[in-house]
N, C-alpha and C positions, 0 to 999 in steps of 0.2 A: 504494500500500500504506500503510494504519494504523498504525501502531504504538503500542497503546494498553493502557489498565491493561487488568488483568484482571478479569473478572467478565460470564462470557458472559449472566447475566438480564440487564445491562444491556442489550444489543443486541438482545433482541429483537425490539425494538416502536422502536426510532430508533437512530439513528447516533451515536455517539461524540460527545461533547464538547469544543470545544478546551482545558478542564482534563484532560480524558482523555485527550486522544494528546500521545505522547509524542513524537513528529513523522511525518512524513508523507513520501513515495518515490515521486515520480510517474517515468515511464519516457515518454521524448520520441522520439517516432521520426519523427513530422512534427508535432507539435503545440507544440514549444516556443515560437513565438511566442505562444501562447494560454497556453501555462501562464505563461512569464514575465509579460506582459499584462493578464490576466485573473483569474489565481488567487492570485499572489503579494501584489498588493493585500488580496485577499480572506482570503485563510488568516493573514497580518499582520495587519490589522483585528480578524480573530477574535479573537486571543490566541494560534493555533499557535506554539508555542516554537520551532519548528526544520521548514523543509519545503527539500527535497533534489531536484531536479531531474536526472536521469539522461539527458545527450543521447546518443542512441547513435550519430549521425550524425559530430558531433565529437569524439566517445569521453572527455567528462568530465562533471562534476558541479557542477553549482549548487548551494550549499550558503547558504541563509537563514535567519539568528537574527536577535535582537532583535526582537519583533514589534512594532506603535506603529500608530496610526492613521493612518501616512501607504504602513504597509508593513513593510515590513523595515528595521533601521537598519543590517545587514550583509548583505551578498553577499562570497561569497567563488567563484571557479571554482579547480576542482581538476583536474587533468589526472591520466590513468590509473596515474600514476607514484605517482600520491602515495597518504597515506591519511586518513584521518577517523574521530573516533570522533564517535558522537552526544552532546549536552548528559546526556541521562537515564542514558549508560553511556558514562563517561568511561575507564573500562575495556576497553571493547570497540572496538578501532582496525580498522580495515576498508581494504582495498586496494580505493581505486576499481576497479583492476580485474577483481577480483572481481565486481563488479554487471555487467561488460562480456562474461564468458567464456559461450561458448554452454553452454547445461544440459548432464549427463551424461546420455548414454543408457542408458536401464533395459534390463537385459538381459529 
């Protein structure tokens, strides 16, 4: 998941910007080797401010700031007890385990 400014003409015709997102929420259910791996280099590189790794296997959160051309210059893992607000809403604190509770069923 994106989390990016607003302005749906943007998105029409290409994908978000790493000036534009305001960080990033990938959800790992077998693929965290790849996303640690693979994307963390890449989204760091970019300029992403902030990308958040969701293992639901180990029930926490990888949490990456500081982007720089080697990656990320922080890692932080967060176990389901804790919480987190993001860089862009330092206001908005978030209980990992929140990301972790099965959806509510629509009646």
């Amino acid at each position: 998941m994106a989390i990016v400014r607003i302005d749906p003409l943007d998105y029409e015709d290409h994908h978000p910007t790493p000036a534009e997102i305001f960080w990033l929420i990938e959800v790992a259910d077998s693929t965290l080797r790849r996303d640690r791996d693979l994307k963390v280099p890449v989204y760091g590189r970019s300029g992403v401010q902030e990308y958040w790794i969701l293992d639901v296997q180990e029930r926490c959160l990888y949490v990456f700031r500081e982007p720089g051309q080697a990656g990320y210059g922080a890692e932080q893992v967060l176990s389901e007890q804790e919480a987190i607000a993001p860089l862009s809403f330092p206001d908005c604190v978030i209980p990992v385990s929140e990301f972790l509770r099965p959806p509510a069923m629509q009646a």
